[in-house]
N, C-alpha and C positions, 0 to 999 in steps of 0.2 A: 504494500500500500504506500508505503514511504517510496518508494519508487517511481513510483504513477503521479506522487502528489508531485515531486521533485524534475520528473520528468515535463510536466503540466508548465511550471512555473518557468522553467527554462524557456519551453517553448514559447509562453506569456512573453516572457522579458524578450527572448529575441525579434517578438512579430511586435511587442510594444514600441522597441528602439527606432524600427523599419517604420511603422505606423505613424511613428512622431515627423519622420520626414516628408513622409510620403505627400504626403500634400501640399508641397510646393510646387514638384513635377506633375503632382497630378491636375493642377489650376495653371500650371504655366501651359499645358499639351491643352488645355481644355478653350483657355485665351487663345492660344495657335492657331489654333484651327474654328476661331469666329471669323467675323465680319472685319474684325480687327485685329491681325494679330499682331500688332506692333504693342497691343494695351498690356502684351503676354511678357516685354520687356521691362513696362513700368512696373507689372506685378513683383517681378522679382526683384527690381531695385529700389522698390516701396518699403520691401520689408527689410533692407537692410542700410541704416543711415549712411555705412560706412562705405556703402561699395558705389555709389553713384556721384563720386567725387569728380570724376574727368567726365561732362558734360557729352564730351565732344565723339567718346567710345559709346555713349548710351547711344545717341543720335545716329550712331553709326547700325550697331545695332540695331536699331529702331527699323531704319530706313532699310538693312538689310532683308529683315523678314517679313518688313511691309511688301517685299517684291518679290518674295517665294516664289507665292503660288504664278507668277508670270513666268519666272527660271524655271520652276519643276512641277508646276499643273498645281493640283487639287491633294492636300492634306487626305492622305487615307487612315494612317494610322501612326502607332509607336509601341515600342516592348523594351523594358529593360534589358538590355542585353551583359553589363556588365556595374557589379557594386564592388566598392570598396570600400569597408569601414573602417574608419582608423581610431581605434577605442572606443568612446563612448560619446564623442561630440564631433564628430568629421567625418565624412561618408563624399566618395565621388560617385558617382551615376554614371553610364554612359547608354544613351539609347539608340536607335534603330529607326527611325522614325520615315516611312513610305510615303512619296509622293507621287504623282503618277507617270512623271520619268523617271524617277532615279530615285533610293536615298538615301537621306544623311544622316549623320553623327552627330548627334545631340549632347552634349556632355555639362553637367549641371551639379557643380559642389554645395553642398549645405554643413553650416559648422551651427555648434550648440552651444550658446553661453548661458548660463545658467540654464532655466529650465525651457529656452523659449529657440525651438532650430530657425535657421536666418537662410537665406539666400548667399553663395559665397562668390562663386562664380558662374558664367554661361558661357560657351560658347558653339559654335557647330563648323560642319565642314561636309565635303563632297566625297571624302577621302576613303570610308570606308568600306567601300570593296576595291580600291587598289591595295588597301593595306589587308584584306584578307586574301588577296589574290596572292600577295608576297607572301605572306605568312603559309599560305597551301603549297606554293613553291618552293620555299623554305624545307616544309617537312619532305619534300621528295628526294633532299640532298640526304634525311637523315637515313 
């Protein structure tokens, strides 16, 4: 029984740690994929005073994903495809996120200070299946 309860609580605390974060990528993909999704940038530099200091990256930003859906169609979906936590306040994301040409790499840090997870960093890129195409080529050497 100690077991079960122990095994319970574990499982608690890991899906609670994950659940604390969860909902900044999940409001930022949700922003993305509106009528606006430049509002998906303000989201995540809303919630952190500290990261929206250079104007001129947010702007950039902004204007980037304001012109997605013209570079790569129509917002289909997203999946986590890689986490990394680093103890108990820092976690990187990396997602997968389908457009209707191509898609991209989504990659979204969240840090924890005190009891409240923030926005740390964003960024994306086109890159993600030439870097899994090297990485497949890679193992053919092994």
């Amino acid at each position: 029984m100690k077991n079960i309860i122990f095994i319970s609580l574990f499982l608690f605390s890991s899906f609670a740690f994950a659940a604390d974060y969860n909902a900044i990528p999940d409001t930022f993909f949700k922003k993305l994929n509106s009528d606006k999704p430049e509002s998906a940038i303000d989201y995540l530099y809303e919630s952190n005073k500290w990261a929206g200091k250079d104007e001129d990256q947010v702007l950039n930003l902004k204007y980037q994903v304001k012109n997605l859906n013209s570079l790569v169609g129509k917002y289909l979906f997203h999946e986590l495809i890689s986490e990394k936590k680093v103890g108990k306040h820092y976690a990187h994301l990396i997602y997968l996120v389908g457009y209707e040409r191509q898609p991209l790499r989504f990659e979204i840090k969240v840090y924890k200070t005190g009891k409240k997870w923030r926005f740390q960093g964003v960024s994306f890129d086109a890159e993600l299946a030439n870097d899994i195409e090297n990485q497949a080529n890679m193992n053919l050497l092994k």
